[in-house]
N, C-alpha and C positions, 0 to 999 in steps of 0.2 A: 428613184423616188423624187418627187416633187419636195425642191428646199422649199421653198416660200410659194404662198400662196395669196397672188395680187387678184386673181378672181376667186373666191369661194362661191358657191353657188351652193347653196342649202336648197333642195328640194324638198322642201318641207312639203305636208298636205296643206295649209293652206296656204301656198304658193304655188304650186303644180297645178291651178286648174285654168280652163278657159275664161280668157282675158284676165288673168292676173298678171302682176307687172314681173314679170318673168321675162328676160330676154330671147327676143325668138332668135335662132339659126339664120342667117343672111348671107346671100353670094358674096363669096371674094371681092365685085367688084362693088358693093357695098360695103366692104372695112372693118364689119363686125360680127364676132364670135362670142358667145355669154356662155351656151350653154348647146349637146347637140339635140336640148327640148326645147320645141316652140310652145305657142299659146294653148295648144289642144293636144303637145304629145309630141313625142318624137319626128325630127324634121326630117324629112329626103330617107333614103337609101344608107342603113349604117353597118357598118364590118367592126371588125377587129384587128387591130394592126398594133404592133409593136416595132419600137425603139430597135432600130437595128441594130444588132452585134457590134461590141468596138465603139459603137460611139460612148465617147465620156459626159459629154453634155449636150443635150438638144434644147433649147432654149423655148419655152413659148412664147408668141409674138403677138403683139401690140393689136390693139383694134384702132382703126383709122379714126381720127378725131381732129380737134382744131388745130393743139398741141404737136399733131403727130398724122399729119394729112398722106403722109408718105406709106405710111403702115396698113399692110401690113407689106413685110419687104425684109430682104434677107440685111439690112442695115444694122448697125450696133444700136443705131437710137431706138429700133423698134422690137429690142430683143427686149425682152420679161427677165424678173428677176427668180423667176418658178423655172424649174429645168426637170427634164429627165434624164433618164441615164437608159445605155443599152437594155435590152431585157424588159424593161419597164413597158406594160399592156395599157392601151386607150379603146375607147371606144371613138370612131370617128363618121362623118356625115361625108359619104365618099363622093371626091368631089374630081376633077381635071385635074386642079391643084394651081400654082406649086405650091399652096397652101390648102389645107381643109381644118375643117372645125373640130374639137377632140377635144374626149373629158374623160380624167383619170381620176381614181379614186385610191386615197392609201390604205393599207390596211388597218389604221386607227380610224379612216370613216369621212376625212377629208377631200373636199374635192373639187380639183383645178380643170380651168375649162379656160379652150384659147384656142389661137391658128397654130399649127405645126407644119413643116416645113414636110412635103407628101416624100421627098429624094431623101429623108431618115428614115420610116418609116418603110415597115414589110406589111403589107397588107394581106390577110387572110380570108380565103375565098368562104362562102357561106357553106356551112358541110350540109351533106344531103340525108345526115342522119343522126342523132347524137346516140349516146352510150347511157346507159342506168347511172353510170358514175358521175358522168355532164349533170346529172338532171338532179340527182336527190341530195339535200343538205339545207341545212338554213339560210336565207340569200337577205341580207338587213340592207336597206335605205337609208336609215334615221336612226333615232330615237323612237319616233313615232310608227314607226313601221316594217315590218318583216314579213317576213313569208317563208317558211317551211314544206317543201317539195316533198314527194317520195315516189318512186319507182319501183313496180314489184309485178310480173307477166307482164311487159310491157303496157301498164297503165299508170296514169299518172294524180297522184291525189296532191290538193291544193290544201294548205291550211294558212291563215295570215291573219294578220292583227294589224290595224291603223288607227292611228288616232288624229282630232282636231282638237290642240289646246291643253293639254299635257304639259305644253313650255311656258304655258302664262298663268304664272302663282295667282291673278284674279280669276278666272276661270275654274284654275282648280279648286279655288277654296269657294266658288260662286255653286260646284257641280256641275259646270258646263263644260266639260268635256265630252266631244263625241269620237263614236266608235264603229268603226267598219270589220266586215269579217270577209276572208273569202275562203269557201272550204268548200269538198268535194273532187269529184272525179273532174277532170281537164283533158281535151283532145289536144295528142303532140302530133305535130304535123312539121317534119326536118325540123328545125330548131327554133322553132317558139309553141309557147303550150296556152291553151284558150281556153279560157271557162268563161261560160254563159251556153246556153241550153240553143240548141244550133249554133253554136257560133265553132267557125275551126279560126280566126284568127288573121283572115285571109283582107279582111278589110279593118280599119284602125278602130277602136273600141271606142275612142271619143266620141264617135258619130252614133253609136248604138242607144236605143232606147232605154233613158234612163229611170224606167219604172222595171227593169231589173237589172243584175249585176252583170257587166261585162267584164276582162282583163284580158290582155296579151302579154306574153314575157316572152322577149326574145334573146336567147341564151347565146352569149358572145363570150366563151371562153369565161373568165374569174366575172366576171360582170352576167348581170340580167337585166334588159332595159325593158321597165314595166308602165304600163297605160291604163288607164280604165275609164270606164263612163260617167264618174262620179255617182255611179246608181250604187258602189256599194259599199254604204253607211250612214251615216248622218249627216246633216250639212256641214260640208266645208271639208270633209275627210275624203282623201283621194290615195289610193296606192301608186300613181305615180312617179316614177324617179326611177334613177341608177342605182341597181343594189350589187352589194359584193358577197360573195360566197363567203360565211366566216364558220361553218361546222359542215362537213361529207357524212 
């Protein structure tokens, strides 16, 4: 589990959308890791990889800066005070290495994003099918947002709730809080499920027309990395972000 957490990255909805100051994903030989979302969605190619057996501490490591020009690098200066332990699941933006990008979430809802050193780290191939058990249960983001799955004849129904402004006592007491829904039947295709009307999921939702609802989830093990068009809600509400399975 993650002790300390020098990056948090709240993927709030209104923080998760295009051009918001959200840090994007960047080459190694750029120096910086924030999060493995960029401006519009999930960056590159992501797996699921875990903390290899036996290790006691894996440290996350530094983003290159003025301070720390050397970083990221297997050095004691550019080690983090956030670690993991064997066993411990990330989601990661798979990369050459010897570093890639990686963002873990604890099961109170927290969540540390940074380089990890790829020679800890078991990396898990993408499965070509998932199971009714992968797929159905409550999968939460936030505060602001969840999503409830369900699996039944091999079909897949979406239910979810988001919101924009829930967090800011003016807002709430003004009634401006907005609200997105996403619900219905969903096409799973190996492991990510996609709702919007043609859509299987095949191209990134961000780009989809947002005079209706698009989403993709792509199911990595305890994690769901989820996207959408911003077409489904009110302004400024996005399902967006890293959610953790917290009820099967």
């Amino acid at each position: 589990m993650a002790r300390a957490r020098p990056w948090i990255v709240a993927i709030l909805a209104g923080l998760a959308l295009p051009g918001a100051a959200m840090g994007p994903v960047r080459a190694a030989d750029d120096g910086a890791c924030f999060s493995i979302f960029g401006a519009s969605g999930p960056v590159g190619e992501l797996a699921l990889a875990r903390i290899a057996p036996g290790r006691e501490r894996v440290s996350f490591v530094r983003n290159r800066d003025k301070a720390s020009p050397s970083c990221p690098s297997g050095g004691e200066a550019c080690r983090s005070r956030a670690f993991l332990v064997g066993g411990d699941e990330v989601v990661i933006a798979k990369g050459a290495g010897p570093f890639v990008c990686a963002s873990f979430k604890s099961t109170k809802g927290a969540e540390t994003s940074g380089w990890l050193p790829l020679a800890d780290l078991d990396v898990f191939e993408r499965r070509a099918a998932v199971r009714a058990s992968d797929v159905a249960g409550l999968w939460r983001r936030d505060s602001e947002a969840q999503i409830r799955l369900s699996f039944e004849g091999g079909r897949v129904t979406v239910n979810g709730e988001a919101t924009y402004g829930t967090l800011d006592p003016d807002r709430v007491r003004r009634g401006a809080v907005n609200i997105g829904t996403l619900e219905g039947p969903a096409r799973l295709t190996r492991d990510v499920v996609a709702i919007g009307e043609n859509y299987d999921g095949s191209k990134p939702a961000a780009g989809m027309d947002r005079a209706e609802c698009f989403a993709r989830l792509h199911l990595l093990g305890r994690y769901a990395v989820v996207e959408d068009n911003l077409g489904c809600g009110g302004m400024n509400v996005s399902f967006t972000g890293l959610y953790l399975r917290v009820l099967k």
